[in-house]
C-alpha positions as CSV (number, residue, x, y, z in Angstrom):
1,X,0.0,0.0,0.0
2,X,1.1,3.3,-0.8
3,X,2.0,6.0,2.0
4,X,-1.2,7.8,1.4
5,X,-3.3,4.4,1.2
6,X,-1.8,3.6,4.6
7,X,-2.3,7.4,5.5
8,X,-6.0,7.2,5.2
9,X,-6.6,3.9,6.3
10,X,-5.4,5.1,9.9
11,X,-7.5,8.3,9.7
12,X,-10.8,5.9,8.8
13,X,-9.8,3.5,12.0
14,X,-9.2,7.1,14.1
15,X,-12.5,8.2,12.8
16,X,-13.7,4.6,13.6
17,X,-12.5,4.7,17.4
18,X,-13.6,8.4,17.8
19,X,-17.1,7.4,16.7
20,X,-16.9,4.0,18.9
21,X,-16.1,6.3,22.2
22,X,-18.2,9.1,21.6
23,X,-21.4,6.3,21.3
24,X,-19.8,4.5,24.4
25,X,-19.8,7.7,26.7
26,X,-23.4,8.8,24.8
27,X,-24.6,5.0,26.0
28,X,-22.6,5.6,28.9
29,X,-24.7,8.8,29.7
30,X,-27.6,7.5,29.0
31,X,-27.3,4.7,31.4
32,X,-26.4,7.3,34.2
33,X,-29.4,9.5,33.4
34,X,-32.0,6.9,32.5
35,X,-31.3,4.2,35.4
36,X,-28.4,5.6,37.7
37,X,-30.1,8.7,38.9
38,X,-33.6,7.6,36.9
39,X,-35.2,8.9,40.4
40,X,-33.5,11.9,41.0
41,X,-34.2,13.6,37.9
42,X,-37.8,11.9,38.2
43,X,-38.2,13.9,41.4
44,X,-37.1,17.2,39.4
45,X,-38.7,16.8,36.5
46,X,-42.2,16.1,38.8
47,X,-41.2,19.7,41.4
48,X,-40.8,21.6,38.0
49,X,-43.8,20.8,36.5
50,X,-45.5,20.6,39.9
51,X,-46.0,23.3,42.4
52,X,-46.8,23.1,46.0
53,X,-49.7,25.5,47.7
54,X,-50.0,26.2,50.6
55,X,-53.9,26.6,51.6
56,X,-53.9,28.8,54.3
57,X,-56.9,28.2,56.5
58,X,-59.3,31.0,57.7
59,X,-58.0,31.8,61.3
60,X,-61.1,32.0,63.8
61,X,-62.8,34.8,64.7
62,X,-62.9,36.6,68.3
63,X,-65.6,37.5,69.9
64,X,-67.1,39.7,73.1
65,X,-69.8,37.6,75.6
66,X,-72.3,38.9,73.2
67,X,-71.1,38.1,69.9
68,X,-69.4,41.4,68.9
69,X,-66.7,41.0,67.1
70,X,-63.0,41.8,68.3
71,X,-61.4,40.0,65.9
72,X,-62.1,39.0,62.3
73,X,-60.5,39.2,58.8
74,X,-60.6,40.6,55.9
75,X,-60.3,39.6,52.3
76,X,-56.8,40.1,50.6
77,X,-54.2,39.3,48.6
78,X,-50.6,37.9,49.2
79,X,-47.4,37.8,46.6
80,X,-45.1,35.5,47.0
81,X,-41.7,34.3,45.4
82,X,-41.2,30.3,44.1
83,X,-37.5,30.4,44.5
84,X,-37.1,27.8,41.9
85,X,-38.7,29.4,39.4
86,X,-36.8,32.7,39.7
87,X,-35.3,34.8,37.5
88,X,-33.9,36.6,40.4
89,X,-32.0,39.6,39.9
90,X,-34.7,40.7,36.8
91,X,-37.6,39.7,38.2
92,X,-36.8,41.4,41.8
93,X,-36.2,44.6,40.2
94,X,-39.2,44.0,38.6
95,X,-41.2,43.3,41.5
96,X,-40.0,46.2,43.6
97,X,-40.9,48.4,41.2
98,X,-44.3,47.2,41.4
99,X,-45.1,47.1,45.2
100,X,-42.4,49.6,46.6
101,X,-40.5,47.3,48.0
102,X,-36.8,47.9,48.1
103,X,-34.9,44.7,46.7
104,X,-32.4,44.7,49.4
105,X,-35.5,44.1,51.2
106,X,-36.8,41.2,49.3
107,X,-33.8,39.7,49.2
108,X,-33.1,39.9,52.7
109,X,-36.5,38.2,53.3
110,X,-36.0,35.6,50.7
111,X,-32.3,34.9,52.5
112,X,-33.9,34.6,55.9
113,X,-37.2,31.6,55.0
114,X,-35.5,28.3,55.3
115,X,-38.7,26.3,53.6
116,X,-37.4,24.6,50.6
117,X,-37.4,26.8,47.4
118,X,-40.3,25.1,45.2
119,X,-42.4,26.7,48.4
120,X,-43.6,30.0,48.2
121,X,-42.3,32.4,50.3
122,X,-44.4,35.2,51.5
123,X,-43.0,38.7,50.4
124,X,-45.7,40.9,51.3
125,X,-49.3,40.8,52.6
126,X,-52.3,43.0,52.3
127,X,-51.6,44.1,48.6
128,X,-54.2,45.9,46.8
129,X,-56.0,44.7,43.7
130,X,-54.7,46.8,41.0
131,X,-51.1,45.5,41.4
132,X,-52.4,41.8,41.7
133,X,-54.6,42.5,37.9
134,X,-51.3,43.8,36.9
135,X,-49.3,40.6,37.6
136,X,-51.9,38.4,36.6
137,X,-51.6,40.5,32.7
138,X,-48.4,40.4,32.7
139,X,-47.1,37.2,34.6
140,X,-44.5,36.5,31.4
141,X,-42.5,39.5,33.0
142,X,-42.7,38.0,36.9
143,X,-41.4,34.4,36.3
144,X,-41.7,32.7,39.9
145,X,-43.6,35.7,41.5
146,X,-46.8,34.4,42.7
147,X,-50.2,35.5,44.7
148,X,-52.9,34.4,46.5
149,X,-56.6,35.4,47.9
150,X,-55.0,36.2,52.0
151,X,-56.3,37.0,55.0
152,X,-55.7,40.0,56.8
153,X,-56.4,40.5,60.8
154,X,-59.2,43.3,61.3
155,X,-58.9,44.6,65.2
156,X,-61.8,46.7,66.7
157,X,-61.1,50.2,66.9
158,X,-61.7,52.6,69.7
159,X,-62.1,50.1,72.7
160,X,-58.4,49.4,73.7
161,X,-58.3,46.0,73.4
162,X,-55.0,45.4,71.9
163,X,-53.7,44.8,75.5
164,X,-55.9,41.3,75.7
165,X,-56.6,40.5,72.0
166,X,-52.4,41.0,71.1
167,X,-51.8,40.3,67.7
168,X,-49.9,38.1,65.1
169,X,-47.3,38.0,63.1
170,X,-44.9,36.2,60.5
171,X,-42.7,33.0,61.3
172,X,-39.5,34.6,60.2
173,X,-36.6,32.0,60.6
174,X,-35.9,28.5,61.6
175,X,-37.8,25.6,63.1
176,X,-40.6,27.8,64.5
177,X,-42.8,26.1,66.8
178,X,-46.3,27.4,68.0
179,X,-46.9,25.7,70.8
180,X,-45.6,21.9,69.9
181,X,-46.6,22.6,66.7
182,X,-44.3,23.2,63.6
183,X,-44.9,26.0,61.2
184,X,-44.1,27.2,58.2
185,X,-42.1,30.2,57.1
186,X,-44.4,33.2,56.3
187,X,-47.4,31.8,58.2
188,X,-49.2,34.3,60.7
189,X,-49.0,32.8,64.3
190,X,-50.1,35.0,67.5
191,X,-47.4,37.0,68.9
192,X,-49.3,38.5,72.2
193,X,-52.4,38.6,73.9
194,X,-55.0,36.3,73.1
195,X,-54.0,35.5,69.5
196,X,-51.0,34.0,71.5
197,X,-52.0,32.1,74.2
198,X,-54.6,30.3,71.9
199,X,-53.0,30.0,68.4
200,X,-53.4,27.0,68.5
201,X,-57.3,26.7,68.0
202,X,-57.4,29.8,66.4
203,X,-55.2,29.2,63.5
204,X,-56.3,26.0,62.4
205,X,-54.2,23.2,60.0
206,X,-52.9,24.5,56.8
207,X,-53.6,22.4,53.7
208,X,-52.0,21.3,50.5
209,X,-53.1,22.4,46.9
210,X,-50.6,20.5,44.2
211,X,-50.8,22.5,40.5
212,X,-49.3,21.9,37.4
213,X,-47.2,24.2,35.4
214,X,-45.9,25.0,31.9
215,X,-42.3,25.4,31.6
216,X,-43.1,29.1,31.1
217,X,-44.8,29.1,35.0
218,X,-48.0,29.2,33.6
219,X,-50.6,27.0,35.9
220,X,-52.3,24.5,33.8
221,X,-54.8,23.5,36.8
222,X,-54.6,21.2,39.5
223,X,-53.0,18.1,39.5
224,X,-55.7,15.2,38.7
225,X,-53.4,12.1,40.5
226,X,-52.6,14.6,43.9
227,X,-56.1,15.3,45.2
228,X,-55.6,18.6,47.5
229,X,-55.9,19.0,51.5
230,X,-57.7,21.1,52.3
231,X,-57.3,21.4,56.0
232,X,-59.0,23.2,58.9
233,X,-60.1,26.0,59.5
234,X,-59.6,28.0,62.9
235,X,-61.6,27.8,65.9
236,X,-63.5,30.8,67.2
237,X,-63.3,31.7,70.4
238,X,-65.8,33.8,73.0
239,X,-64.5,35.8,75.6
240,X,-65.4,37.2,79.2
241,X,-65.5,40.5,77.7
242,X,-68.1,43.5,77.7
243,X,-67.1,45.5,74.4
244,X,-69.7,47.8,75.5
245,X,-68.0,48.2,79.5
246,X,-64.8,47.7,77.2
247,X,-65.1,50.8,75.3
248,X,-66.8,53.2,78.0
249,X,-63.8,52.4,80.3
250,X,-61.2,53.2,77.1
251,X,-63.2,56.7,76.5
252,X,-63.3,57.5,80.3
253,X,-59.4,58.2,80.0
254,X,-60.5,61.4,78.0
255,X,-57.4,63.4,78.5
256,X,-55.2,61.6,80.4
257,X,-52.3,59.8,79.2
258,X,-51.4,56.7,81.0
259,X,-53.0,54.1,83.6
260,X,-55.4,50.9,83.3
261,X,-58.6,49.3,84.2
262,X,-59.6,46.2,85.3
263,X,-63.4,45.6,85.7
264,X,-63.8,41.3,87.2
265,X,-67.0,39.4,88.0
266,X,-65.8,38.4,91.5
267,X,-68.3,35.6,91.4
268,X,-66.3,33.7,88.6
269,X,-63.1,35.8,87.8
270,X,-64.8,36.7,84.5
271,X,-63.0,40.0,83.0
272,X,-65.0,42.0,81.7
273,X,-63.0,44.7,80.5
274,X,-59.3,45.5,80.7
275,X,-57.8,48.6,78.9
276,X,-54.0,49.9,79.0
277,X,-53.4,53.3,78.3
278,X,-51.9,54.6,75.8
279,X,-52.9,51.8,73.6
280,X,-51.3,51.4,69.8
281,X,-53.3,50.2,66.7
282,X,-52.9,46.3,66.4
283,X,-54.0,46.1,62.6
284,X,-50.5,48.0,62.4
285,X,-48.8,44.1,62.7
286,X,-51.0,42.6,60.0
287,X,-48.3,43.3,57.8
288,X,-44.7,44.2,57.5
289,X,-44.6,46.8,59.7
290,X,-42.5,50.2,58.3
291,X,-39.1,50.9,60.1
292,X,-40.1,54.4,60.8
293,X,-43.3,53.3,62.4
294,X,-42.1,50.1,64.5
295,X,-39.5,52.6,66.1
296,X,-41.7,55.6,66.8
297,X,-43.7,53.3,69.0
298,X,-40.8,51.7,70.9
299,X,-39.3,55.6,71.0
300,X,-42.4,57.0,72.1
301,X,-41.5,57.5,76.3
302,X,-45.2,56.7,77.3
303,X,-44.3,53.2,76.0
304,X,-47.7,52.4,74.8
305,X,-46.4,48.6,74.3
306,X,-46.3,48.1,77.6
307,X,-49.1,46.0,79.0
308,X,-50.4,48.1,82.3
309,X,-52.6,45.5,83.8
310,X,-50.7,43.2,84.0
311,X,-47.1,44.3,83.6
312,X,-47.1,47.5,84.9
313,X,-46.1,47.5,88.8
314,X,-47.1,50.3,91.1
315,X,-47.5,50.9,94.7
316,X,-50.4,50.0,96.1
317,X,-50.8,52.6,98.5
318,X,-54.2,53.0,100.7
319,X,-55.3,49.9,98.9
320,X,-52.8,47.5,101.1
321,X,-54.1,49.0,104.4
322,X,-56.7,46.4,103.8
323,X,-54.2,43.7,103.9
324,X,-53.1,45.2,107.6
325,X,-55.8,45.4,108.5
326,X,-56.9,41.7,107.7
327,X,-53.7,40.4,109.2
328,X,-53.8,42.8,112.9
329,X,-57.8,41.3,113.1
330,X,-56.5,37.4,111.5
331,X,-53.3,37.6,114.5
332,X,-56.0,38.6,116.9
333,X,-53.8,42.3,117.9
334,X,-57.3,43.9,117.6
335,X,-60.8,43.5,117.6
336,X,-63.7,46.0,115.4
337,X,-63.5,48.2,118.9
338,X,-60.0,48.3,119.8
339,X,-57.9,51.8,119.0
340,X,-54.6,53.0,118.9
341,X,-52.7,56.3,120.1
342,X,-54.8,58.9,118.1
343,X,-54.0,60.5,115.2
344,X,-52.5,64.1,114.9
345,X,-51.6,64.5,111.6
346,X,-48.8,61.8,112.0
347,X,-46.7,59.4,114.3
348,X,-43.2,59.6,115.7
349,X,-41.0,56.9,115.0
350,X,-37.4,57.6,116.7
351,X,-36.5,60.7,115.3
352,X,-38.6,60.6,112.3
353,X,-42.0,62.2,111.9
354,X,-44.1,60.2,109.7
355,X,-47.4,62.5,108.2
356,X,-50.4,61.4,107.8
357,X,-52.3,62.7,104.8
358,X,-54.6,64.6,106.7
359,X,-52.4,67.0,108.8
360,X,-55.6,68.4,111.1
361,X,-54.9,64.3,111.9
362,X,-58.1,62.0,112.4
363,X,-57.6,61.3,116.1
364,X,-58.8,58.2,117.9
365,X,-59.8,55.9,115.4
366,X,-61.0,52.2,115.1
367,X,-60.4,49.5,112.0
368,X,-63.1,50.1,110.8
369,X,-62.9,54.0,110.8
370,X,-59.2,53.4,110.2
371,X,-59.7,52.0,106.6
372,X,-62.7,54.3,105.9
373,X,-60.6,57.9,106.4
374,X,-57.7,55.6,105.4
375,X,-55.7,57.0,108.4
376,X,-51.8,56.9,108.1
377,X,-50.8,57.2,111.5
378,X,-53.1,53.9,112.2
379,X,-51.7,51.8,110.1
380,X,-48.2,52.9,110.5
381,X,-48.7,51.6,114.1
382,X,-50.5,48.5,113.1
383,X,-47.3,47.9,110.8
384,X,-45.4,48.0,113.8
385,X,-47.3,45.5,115.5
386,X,-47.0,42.9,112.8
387,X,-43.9,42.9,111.9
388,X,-42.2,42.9,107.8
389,X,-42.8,39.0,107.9
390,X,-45.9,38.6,109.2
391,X,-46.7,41.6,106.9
392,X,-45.5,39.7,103.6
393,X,-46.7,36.4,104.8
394,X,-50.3,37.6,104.9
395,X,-49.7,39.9,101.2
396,X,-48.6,36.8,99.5
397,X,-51.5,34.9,101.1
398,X,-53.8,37.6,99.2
399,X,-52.0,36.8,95.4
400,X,-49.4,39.5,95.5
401,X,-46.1,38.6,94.8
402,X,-47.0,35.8,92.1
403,X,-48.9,35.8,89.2
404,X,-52.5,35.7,89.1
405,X,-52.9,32.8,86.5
406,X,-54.6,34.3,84.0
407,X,-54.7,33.3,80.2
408,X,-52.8,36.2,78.8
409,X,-48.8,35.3,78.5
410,X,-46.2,37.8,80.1
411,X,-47.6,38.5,83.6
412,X,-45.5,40.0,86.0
413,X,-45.8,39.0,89.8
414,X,-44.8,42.1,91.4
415,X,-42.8,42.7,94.4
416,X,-43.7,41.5,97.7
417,X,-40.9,42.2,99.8
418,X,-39.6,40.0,103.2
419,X,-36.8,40.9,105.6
420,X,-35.0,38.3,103.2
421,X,-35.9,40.7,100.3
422,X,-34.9,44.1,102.9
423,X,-31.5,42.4,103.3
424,X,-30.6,41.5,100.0
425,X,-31.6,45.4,98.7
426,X,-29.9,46.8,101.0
427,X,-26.7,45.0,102.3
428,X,-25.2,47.9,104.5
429,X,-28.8,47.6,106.9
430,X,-32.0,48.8,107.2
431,X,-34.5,49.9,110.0
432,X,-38.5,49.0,110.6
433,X,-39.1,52.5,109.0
434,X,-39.6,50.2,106.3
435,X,-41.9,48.5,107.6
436,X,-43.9,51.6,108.1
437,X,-43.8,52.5,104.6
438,X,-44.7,48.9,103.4
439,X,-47.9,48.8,105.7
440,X,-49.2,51.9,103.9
441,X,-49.0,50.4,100.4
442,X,-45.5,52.3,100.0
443,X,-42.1,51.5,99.9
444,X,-40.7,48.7,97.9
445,X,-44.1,47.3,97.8
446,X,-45.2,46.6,94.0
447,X,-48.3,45.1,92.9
448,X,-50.0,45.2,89.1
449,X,-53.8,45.9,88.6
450,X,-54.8,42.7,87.8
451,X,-53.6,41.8,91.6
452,X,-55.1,44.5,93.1
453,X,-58.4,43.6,91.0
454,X,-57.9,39.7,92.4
455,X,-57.9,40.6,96.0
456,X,-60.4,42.8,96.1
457,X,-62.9,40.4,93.9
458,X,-61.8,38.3,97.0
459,X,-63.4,40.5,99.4
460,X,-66.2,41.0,97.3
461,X,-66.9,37.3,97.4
462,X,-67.0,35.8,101.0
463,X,-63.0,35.4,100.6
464,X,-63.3,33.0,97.4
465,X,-61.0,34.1,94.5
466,X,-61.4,32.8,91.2
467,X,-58.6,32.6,88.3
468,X,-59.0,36.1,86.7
469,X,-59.6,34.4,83.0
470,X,-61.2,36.1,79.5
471,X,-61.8,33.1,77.8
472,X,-65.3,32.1,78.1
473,X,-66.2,29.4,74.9
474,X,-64.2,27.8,72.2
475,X,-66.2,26.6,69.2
476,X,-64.8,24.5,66.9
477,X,-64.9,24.2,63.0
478,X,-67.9,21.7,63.5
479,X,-69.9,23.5,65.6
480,X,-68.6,21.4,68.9
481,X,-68.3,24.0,71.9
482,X,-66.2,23.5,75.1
483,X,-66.4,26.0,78.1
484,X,-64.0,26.1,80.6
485,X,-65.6,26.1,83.9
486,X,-64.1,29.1,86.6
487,X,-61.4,28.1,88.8
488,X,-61.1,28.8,92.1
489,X,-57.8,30.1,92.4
490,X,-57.1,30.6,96.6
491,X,-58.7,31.6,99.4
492,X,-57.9,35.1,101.6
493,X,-56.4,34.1,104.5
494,X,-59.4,35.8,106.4
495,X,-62.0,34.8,108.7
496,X,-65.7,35.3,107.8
497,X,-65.6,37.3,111.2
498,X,-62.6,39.6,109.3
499,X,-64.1,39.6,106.2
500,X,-67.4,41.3,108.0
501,X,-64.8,43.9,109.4
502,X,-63.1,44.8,106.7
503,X,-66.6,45.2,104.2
504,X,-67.7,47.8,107.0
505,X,-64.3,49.6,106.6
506,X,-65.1,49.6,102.9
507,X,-68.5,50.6,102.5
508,X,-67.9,53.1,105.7
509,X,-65.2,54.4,103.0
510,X,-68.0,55.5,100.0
511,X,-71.0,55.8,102.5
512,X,-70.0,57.9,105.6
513,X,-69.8,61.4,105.8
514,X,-65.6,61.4,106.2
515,X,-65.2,58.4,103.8
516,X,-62.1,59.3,101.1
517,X,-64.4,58.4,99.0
518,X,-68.0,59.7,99.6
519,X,-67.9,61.9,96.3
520,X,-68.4,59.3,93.4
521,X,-71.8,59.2,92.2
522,X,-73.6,55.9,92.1
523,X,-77.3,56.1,91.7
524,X,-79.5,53.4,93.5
525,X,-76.8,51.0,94.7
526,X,-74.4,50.8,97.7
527,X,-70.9,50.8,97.0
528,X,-67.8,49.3,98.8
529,X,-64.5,51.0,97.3
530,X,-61.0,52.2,98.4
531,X,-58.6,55.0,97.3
532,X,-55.0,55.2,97.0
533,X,-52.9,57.8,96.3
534,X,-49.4,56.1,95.4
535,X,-46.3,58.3,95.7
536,X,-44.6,58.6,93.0
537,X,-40.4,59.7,92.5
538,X,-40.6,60.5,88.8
539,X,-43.7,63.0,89.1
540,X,-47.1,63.7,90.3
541,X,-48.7,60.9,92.3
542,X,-50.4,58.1,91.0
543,X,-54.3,57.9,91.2
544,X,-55.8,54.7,92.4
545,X,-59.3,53.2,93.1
546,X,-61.1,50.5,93.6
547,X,-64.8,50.0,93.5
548,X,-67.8,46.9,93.7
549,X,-71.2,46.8,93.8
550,X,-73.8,46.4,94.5
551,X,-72.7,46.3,97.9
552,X,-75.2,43.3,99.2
553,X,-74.5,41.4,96.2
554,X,-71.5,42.6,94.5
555,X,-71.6,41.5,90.6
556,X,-69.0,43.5,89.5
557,X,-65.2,44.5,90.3
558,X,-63.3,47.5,88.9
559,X,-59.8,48.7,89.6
560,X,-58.9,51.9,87.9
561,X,-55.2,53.7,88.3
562,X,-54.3,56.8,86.2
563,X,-50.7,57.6,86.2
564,X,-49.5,61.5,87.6
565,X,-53.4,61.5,88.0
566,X,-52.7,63.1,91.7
567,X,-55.4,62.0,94.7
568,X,-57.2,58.7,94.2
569,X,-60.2,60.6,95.6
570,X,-60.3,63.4,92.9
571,X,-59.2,61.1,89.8
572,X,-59.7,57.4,89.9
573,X,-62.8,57.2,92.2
574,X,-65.2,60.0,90.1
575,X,-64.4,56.8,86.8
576,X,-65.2,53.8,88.8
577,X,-68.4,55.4,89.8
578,X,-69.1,56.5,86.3
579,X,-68.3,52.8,85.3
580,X,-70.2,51.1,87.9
581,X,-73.8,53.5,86.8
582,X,-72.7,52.4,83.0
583,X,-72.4,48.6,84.0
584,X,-75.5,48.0,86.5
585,X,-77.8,50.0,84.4
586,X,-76.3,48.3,81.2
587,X,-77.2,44.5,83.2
588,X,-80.4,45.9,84.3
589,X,-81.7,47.1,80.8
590,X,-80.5,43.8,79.1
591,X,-82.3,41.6,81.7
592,X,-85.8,43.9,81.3
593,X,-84.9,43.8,77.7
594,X,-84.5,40.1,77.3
595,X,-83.5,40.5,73.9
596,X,-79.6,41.0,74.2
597,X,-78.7,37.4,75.4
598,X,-74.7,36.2,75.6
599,X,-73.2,34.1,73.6
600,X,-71.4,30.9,74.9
């Protein structure tokens, strides 16, 4: 064979070999795709022309004893982002441009939802109509943007009730749990208050929905072999509430700027309305909530977040002398008749004068008198007589110093203090001119309004104290109901005897002519009811009162404090009475009425 024979004979059996290995690694290949990893890109192929929807179920509805609503929804729209469809950095910009949304922003909450990407991620809520017609005409230009008919959390307005109701929120992060239960990223879960401590019933069990897509992203419908889920929707709840009682005691702040209210059926620890003061809009949370708004509220120095009822501590003040006085007459230092040194506008105590508030003084007083003109210079001696143990044994007997149980989360249990407590405040020593201050309701003597609402509710019923509690019915998705019966929560560490005693103190205190609090106004019903005016470092002093009635039968329990309100007398008392005429005539036109009945 010639040299060019040879030469082309080699280039065929190159050509030959070439051919021979590239069908080799084609088989090759297609052994690898088509049985090696035959699942794995069965799997792919299925989540591309599959996607997974959420169906978020309706969340239950909230409602007052008489089946106005607190909380409901209303109809909306939410967009989110299939990661694994996106075209990010295009379609971002796109989409910011078309709900205001900085992309830093949606990138940031795309970075921070751990649910696997063919799951949408929730990038903004509450969007109105006109943007979600313009995604659905032009959805060739947002490839992986997606939206959906939402729900958005509608609060009553103008009755305070954010400090019981709370609100929700979104899961933003990693294995979030409500309760035991796991959620997924972007889903609304309570975040305070009510919507909190029962999420659980109130948000239901999210479903399934499986459609098929084009590989443009178009949805062709669902899928005909993966049926949906549709889940469950939320249960609705009743609570204790009176939105009517609700929203007089929220308007009878009028112009002052901080306190609370607590109005309690002492028969069965029912609340029946509970306000904080100043209060914040709670439909603010059912959405992403603006930067400069979220830090105006935590900036603002009346901290309007805070939850007055039942984290706000105060002093007690006149209020406590009702604990003295239950422990001198449970320890048996006095009787109804016996007296102390008189009053003359205060008491010396080693070289100290302690005042009374009323300098003319009150002279020669007994208990019952005592509590009624709420005489300083008595109880400081009765303080005396007890002792700072004896004094905190009998407080903490009455609920102060722990929480009071009730279904809200974040209670705070006050400060109750001991000679333990004394010693570990104050290491270098302290004298029993503490124990003066402390039998006054001053001092380092704390209590929140709820507490002060318990114990008195207490007195108002025999001694018996219930579990303050606001939930009053849960009714489920298929019309099942369950309602918790009241708890009793203690007894006062009082004798019937006692309890006799101090009642007389108390109605001697709204009745009798030199009672602190004979000027409130409450037409056709005796009243029992003590002030307090609560010292106070960081301005004027704090106004408290306590009122329940009718006397003979009390049905109702309301504590009121205004902060820098001044004398409890002047302040707090003139609202309890107002609230007291707006409740029993309220109860006494519904029963007449008969047409008003409660839910439950």
């Amino acid at each position: 064979m010639s040299p060019q024979q040879i030469h082309m004979e080699l280039r065929g059996r190159v050509a030959q070999g070439v051919i021979a290995l590239v069908f080799i690694l084609i088989c090759a290949g297609l052994f690898r795709l088509q049985i090696q990893r035959h699942s794995e890109l069965l799997n792919q192929s299925e989540n591309n022309r599959i996607r997974v929807k959420p169906i978020v179920p309706k969340r239950g509805v909230i409602s007052d004893r008489f089946g106005t609503e607190l909380v409901g929804n209303r109809p909306s729209y939410a967009i989110s982002i299939v990661r694994s469809e996106l075209d990010k950095y295009t379609t971002i910009r796109q989409l910011s441009a078309l709900i205001g949304f900085d992309s830093m922003l949606i990138m940031a909450r795309l970075k921070k939802n751990r649910e696997p990407s063919y799951l949408p991620a929730v990038i903004k809520r509450d969007v109105e109509f006109e943007k979600i017609a313009i995604l659905e005409e032009q959805y060739q230009k947002y490839p992986g943007i997606t939206y959906d008919p939402d729900r958005v959390r509608r609060y009553a307005s103008g009755i305070s009730a954010q400090c019981f109701t709370g609100y929700v929120g979104e899961v933003i992060g990693q294995n979030k749990f409500s309760g035991e239960i796991p959620v997924r990223e972007g889903s609304l879960i309570g975040k305070q208050g009510i919507e909190k401590k029962f999420d659980e019933y109130l948000r239901g069990r999210e479903g399934t929905r499986y459609l098929e897509i084009s590989a443009k992203g178009v949805v062709l419908g669902d899928l005909a072999d993966r049926p949906a889920n549709p889940g469950m929707s939320g249960a609705d709840l009743i609570l204790t509430i009176d939105a009517e009682l609700q929203r007089e005691a929220a308007n009878s702040f009028d112009t002052f700027c901080c306190g609370a209210i607590v109005a309690i059926n002492p028969k069965n620890g029912e609340i029946l309305a509970i306000v904080s003061k100043p209060d914040y809009d709670a439909n603010i949370f059912s959405g992403v909530i603006p930067t400069d708004v979220w830090d105006k509220i935590l900036n603002d120095p009346r901290k309007p977040l805070l939850n007055r009822p039942l984290d706000g501590r105060y002093p007690p003040a006149s209020q406590f002398k009702l604990v003295t006085a239950g422990a001198l007459l449970e320890e048996g230092i006095v009787t109804g008749e016996t007296v102390f040194e008189p009053c003359r506008g205060g008491w010396q105590f080693g070289r100290r004068w302690f005042r009374c508030w009323k300098s003319a003084g009150h002279g020669t007083e007994n208990v019952v008198r005592a509590i009624a003109e709420s005489c300083d210079t008595y109880f400081y001696q009765a303080g005396l007589k007890l002792g700072i143990d004896k004094l905190a044994q009998y407080a903490r007997a009455c609920g102060f110093g722990a929480p009071t149980g009730v279904d809200l989360p974040h209670e705070n249990s006050g400060l109750t203090p001991n000679s333990d407590t004394l010693n570990r405040m104050y290491p270098d020593g302290w004298t029993k001119a503490l124990t003066l201050n402390l039998s006054i309701g001053q001092g380092e003597l704390l209590v929140t309004p709820l507490q002060a609402a318990q114990f008195f509710a207490g007195l108002a019923n025999n001694g018996t104290v219930f579990t303050p509690h606001l939930l009053k019915t849960i009714i489920f998705p298929d019309g099942s109901r369950v309602s918790p019966p009241p708890q009793i929560s203690f007894m006062l560490p009082f004798s019937p005897k006692t309890l006799k005693i101090l009642d007389q103190g108390l109605l001697a205190a709204v009745h009798s002519e030199d009672g602190t609090a004979k000027g409130i106004a409450v037409t056709k019903y005796k009243v029992g009811g003590k002030t307090g005016t609560a010292q106070n470092p960081h301005g004027e002093n704090h106004s408290w009162f306590v009122g329940f009635a009718p006397f003979e039968d009390p049905q109702i329990v309301i504590v009121v404090i205004v902060e820098n309100g001044g004398n409890g007398s002047a302040v707090a008392a003139p609202m309890v009475g107002a609230l007291l005429n707006f409740y029993l005539k309220r109860r006494t036109d519904l029963a007449e009425s008969g047409v008003e009945k409660e839910r439950g």
